[in-house]
N, C-alpha and C positions, 0 to 999 in steps of 0.2 A: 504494500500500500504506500502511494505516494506520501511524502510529510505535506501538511498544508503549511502556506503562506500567506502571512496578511498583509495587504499592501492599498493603497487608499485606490480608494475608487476611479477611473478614467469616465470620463464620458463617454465610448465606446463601450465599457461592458455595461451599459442603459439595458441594451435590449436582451442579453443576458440574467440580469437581475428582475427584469419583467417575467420572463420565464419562470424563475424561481417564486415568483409570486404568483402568478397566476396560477403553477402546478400545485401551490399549496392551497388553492381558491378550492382548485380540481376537487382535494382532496379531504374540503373540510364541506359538508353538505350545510352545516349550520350556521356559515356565514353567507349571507348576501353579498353580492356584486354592487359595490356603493359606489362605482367608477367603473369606465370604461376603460381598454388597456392603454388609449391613445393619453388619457389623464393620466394613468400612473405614471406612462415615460416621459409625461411631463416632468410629476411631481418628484422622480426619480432625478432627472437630468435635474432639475433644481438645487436636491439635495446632493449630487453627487458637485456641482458647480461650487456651492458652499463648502467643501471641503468635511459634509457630513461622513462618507460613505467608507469604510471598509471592506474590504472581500476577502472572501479566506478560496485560496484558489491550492489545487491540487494538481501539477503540472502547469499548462496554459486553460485548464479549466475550473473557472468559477462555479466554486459551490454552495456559497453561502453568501448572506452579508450582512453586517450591521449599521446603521442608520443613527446615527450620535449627534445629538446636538445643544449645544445652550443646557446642559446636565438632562437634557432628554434622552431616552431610549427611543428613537421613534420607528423602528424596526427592526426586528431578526428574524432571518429566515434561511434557513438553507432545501437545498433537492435533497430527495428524498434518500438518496441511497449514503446520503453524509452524515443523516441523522444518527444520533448514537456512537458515533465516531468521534468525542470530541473537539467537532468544527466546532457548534455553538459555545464551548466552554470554553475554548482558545480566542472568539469575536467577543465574548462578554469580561474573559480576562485581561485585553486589550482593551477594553472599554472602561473598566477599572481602574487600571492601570494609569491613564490618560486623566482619570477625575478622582476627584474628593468626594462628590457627591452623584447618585445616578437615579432619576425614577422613569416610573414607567408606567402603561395602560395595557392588561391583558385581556382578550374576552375569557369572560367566566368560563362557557362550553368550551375553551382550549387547555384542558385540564393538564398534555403533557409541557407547555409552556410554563404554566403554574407552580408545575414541580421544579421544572428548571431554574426559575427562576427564584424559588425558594430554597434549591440545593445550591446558589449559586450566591445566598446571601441576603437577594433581598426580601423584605417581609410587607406583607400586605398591612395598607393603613386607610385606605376608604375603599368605596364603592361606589360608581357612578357606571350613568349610562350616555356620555355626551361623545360620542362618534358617529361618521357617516352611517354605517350599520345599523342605529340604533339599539344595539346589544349591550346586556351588560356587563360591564368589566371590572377588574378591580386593579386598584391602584398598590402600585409595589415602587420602596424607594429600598435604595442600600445606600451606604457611608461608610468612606474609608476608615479603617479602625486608627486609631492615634497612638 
């Protein structure tokens, strides 16, 4: 197995990273479609312009990525077959690493994200439902320890 690499995002893996979202749309029947794919690679190319984006790539292929910004989490997600392989724990450990402080919004029905993200440190401190989805989520922050 190749080692992964993290390296900031290009504008050219956009349509990449849209794949990886999308295939995780594929595969979650509980989430709605609150955007079209031509919005995401907007709102992709955006974030990757800001200098939010990491990827954790496995040769010349991208297989995950993280979305950082302003102590936001504003996405993780890798394809499927990277899951379990600690891609996610090497993008969230780099995310860490990078801040002092980190929250985030998961949806509720994404129960193995919840665990991740509770094995991974942070702990849930509200609940709300203000996303395009209209689902509800709960709110996770972690903080560097001193």
């Amino acid at each position: 197995m190749n080692a992964v690499r993290i390296t900031r995002a290009r504008v050219w893996d956009a349509p990449a990273l849209s794949r990886i979202l999308w295939e995780f749309g594929d595969e979650s029947p509980w989430l709605p479609r609150a955007r079209t794919r031509r919005e995401d690679m907007r709102t992709l190319r955006g974030l990757i312009a800001r200098g939010w984006v990491r990827v954790a790539r496995r040769g010349p292929k991208v297989v995950g990525f993280i979305a950082v910004g302003e102590g936001e989490v504003h996405g993780l997600y890798l394809t499927t077959g990277a899951r379990g392989q600690g891609v996610g724990r090497a993008l969230i450990a780099r995310a860490q690493s990078d801040s002092a402080r980190l929250g985030l919004w998961a949806h509720a029905a994404n129960h193995p994200a919840r665990r991740f993200y509770a094995a991974t440190g942070f702990r849930p401190v509200a609940v709300g439902a203000n996303n395009d989805e209209r689902l509800t989520e709960v709110r996770y922050e972690w903080e560097k320890a001193v």
